[in-house]
C-alpha positions, 0 to 999 in steps of 0.5 A: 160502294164508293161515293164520288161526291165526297167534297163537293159541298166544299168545292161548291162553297169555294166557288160560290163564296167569291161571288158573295163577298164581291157582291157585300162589299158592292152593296156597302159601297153603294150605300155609303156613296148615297149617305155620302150623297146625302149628307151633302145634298143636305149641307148645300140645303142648310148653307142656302136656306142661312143665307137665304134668312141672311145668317153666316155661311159655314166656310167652304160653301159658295154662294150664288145671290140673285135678288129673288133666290140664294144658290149654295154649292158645297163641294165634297171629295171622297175617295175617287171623285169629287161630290159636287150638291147644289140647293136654291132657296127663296130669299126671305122677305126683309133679309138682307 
């Protein structure tokens, strides 16, 4: 008796493999791209609530004065694109 299945096991695992690596590198890359958001959403936040409070802005940060409201941008570049975060906060009675 000759078996005709003698390294499909293999051939099924050099076709499958391709699509799992593709597939790990995909999710990497999205959850850097969200901790990357992330970071940034939270450096425009710091950045509005010191102004806000009328302490120093860290160099890079733009600034957005109203008299009721403080607007931070904070730019970010990563590899293909630039990352662009914005946050408001309230001006703080009795800042200046």
């Amino acid at each position: 008796m000759i078996r005709r299945d003698r390294g499909s096991a293999t051939a099924e695992l050099a076709v499958a493999l391709p699509a799992v690596v593709l597939l790990l590198v995909a999710g990497l890359g999205a959850v850097a791209a969200v901790t990357t958001k992330l970071g940034c959403t939270a450096a425009a936040r710091d950045a509005a609530l010191a102004a806000a409070r009328g302490d120093t802005v860290p160099s890079g940060v733009g600034v957005e004065s109203t008299r009721d409201t403080v607007t931070a941008t904070v730019h970010r570049s990563i590899k293909v694109t630039v990352l662009t975060c914005s946050a408001t906060a309230a001006r703080e009675p009795g800042a200046p």
